[in-house]
NUSESE-309969 format. One record per residue: residue number from 0; x, y, z of N, C-alpha, C, CB in turn. Coordinates in steps of 0.001 Angstrom, whole numbers. Glycine has a CB too. Layout:
% residues N
NUM, X, Y, Z, X, Y, Z, X, Y, Z, X, Y, Z
...
END
This chain:
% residues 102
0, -41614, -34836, 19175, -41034, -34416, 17900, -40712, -35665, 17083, -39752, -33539, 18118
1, -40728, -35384, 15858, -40712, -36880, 15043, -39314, -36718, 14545, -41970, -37159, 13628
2, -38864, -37653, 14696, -37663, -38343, 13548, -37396, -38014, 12263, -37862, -39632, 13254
3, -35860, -38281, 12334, -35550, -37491, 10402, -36325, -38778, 9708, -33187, -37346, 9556
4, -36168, -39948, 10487, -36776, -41300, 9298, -38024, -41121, 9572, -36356, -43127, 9521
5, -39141, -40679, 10495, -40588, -40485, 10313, -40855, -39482, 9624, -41295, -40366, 11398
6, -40238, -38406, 9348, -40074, -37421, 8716, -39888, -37679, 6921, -38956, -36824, 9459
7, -38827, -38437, 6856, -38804, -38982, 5275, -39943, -39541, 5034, -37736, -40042, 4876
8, -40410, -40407, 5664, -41572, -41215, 5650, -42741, -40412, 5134, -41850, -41770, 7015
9, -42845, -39096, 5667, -44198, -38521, 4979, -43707, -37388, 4032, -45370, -37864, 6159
10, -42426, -37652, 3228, -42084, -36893, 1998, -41620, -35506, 2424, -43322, -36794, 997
11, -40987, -35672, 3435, -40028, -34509, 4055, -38509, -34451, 2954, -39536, -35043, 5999
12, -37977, -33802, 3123, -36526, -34045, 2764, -36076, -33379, 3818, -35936, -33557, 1363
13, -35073, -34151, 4471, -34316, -33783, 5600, -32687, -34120, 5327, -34929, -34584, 6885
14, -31937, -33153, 5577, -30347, -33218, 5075, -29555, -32952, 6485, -29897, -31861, 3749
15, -28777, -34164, 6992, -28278, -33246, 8512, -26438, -33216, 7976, -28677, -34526, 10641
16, -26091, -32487, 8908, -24467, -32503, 8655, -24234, -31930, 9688, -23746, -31809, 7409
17, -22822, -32837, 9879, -22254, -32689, 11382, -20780, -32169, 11228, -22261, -34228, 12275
18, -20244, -31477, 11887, -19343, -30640, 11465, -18577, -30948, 12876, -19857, -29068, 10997
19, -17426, -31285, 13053, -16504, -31520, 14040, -15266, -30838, 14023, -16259, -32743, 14074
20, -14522, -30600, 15383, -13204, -30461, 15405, -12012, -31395, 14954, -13076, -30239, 16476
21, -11411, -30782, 14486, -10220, -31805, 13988, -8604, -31543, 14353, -10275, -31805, 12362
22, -7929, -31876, 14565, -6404, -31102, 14732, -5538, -31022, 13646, -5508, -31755, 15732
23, -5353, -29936, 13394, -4382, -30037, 11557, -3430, -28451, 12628, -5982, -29326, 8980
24, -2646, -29202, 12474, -1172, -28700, 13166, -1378, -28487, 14481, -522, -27317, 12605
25, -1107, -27173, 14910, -1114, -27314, 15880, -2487, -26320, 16588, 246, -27156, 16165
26, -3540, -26440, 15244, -4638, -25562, 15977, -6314, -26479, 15875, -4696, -23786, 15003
27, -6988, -26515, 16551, -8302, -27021, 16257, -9181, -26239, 14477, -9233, -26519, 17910
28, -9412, -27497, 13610, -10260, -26840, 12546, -11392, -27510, 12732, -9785, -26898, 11076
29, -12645, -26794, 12465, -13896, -27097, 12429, -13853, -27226, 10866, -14902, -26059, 13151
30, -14237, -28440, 10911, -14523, -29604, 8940, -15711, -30494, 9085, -12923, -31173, 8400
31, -16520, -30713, 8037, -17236, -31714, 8037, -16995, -32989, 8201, -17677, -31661, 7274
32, -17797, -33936, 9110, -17222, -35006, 9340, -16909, -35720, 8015, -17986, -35712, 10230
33, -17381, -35750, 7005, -16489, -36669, 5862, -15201, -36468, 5613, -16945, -36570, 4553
34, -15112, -35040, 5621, -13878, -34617, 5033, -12555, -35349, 6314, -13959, -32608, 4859
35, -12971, -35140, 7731, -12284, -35300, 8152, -12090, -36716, 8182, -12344, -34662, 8925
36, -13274, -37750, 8145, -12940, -38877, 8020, -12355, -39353, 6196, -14229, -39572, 8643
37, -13070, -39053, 5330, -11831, -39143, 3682, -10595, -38827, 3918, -12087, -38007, 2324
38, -10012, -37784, 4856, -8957, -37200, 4943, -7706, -38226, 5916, -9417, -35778, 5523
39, -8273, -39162, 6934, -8049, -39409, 7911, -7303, -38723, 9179, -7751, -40180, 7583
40, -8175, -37896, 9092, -7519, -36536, 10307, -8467, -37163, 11303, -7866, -34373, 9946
41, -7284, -36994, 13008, -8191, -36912, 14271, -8887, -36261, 14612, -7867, -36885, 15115
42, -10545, -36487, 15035, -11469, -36373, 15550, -11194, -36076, 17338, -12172, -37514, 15055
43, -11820, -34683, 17273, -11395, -34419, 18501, -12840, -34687, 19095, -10656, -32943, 18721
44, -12815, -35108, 20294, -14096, -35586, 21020, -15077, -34477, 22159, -13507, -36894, 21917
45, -14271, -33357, 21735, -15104, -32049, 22249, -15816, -31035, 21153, -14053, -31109, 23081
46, -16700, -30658, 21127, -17342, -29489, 20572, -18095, -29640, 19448, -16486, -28566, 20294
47, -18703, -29140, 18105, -18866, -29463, 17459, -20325, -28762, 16433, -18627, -30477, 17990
48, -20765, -29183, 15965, -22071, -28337, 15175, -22859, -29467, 14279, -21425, -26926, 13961
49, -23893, -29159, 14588, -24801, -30126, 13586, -26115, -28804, 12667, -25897, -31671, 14953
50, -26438, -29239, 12187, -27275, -28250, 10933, -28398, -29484, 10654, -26079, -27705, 9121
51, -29362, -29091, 10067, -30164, -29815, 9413, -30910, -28606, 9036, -30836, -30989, 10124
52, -31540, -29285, 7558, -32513, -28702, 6600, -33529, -29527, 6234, -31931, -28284, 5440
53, -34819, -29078, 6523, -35824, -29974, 6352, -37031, -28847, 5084, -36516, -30470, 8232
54, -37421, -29663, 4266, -38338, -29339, 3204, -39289, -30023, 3212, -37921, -29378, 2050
55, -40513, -29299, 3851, -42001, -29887, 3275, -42382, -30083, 2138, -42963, -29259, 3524
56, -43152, -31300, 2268, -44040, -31986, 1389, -44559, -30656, 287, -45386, -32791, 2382
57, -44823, -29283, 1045, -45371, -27924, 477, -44281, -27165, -38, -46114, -27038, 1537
58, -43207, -27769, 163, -41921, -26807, -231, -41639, -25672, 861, -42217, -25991, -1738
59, -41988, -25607, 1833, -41684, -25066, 2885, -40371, -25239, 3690, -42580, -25327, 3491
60, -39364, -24369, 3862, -38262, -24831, 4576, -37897, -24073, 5799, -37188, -24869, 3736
61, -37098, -25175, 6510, -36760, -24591, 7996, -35284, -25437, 8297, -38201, -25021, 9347
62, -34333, -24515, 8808, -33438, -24761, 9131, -33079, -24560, 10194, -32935, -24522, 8583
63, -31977, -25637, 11163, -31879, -25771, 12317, -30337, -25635, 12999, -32514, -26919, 12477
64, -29748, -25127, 14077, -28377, -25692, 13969, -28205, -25937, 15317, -27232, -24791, 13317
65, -27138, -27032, 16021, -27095, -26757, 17566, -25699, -27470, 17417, -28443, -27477, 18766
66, -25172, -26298, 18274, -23815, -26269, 18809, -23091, -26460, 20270, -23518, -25220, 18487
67, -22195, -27232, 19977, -21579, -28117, 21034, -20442, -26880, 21287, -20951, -29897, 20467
68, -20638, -26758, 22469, -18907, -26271, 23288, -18101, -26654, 23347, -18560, -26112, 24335
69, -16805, -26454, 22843, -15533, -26979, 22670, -14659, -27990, 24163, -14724, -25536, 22246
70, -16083, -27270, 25261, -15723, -27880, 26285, -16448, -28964, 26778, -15600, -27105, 27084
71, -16897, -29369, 25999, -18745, -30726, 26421, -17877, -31788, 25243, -21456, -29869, 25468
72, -18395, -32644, 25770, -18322, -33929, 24609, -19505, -33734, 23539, -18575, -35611, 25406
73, -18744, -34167, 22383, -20113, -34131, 21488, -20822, -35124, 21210, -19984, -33720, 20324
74, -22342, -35133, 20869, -23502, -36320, 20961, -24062, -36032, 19223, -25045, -35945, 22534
75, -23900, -36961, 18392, -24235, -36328, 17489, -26114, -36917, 17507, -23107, -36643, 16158
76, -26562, -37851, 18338, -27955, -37892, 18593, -28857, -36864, 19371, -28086, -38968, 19173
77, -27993, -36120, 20242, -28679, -34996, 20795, -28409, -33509, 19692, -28012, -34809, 22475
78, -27121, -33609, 19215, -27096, -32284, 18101, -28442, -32582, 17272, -25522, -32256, 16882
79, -28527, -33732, 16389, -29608, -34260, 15146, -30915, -33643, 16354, -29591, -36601, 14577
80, -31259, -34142, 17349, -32771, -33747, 17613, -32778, -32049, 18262, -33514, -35012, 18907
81, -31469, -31272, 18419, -32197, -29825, 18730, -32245, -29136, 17146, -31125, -28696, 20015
82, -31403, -29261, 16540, -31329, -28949, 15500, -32424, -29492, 14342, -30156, -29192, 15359
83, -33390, -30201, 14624, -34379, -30727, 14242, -35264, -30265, 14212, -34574, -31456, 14579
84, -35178, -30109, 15771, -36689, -29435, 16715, -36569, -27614, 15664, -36198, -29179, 19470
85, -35410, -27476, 16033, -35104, -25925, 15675, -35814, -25552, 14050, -33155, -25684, 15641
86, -35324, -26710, 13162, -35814, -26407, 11751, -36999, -26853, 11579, -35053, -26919, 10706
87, -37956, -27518, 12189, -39175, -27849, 12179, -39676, -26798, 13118, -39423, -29275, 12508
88, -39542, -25816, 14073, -40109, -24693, 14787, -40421, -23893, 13545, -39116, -23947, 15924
89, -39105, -23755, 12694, -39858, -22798, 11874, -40791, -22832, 10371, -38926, -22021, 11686
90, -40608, -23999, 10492, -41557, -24405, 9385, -43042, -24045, 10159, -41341, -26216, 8887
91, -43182, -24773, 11548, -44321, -24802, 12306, -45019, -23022, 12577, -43800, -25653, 13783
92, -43877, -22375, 12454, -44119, -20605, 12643, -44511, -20086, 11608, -42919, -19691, 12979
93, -44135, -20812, 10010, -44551, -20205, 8870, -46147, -20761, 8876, -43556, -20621, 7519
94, -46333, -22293, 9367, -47908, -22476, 9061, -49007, -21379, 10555, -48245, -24741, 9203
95, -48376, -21405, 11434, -49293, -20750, 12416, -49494, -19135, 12298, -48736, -21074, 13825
96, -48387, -18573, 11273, -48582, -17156, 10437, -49806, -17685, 9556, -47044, -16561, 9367
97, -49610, -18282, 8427, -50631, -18289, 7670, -52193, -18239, 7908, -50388, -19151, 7148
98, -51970, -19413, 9033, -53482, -19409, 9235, -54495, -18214, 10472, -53657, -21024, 9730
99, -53532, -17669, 10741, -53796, -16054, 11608, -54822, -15226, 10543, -51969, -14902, 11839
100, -55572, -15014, 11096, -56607, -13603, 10443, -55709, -12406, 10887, -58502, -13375, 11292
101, -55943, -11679, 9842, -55334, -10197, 9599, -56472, -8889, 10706, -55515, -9831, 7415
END
């Protein structure tokens, strides 16, 4: 599977966002990591969500998401590549429809 930067490379647009736990009182909130880092709120080191959106060169889109258990540490290099794989599956499902005979 190729990379979000091999991916830009051949005029992809690829957008990822990582979405973490944070502690704001006394309960876990799921926030985007900017917010929580602009905000300077603690980063909790369990659980978590990553997304990516990728747009072909054809305008074709596929979106991806993979989610961390509140009980796993989170990897935001392993979230970026299932969530990758996931939104490039379906781009890959819209071209292997097309080219199917009826």
């Amino acid at each position: 599977m190729e990379t979000v930067k091999e991916l830009r490379q051949k005029d992809y647009t690829v957008a990822v966002s990582h979405l973490r736990f944070s502690k704001v009182g006394d309960k876990p909130l799921l926030l985007p990591k900017w917010a929580i880092k602009s905000n300077g709120l603690p980063t909790l080191s369990k659980g978590g969500i990553t997304r990516v959106t990728v747009i072909s060169p054809e305008g074709k889109i596929g979106k991806g998401e993979a989610a961390c258990s509140f009980e796993d540490m989170y990897c935001y290099q392993k979230g970026r590549e299932l969530a990758l794989e996931r939104a490039m599956n379906q781009i890959l499902a819209v071209d292997s429809k097309e080219v199917q005979p009826h």
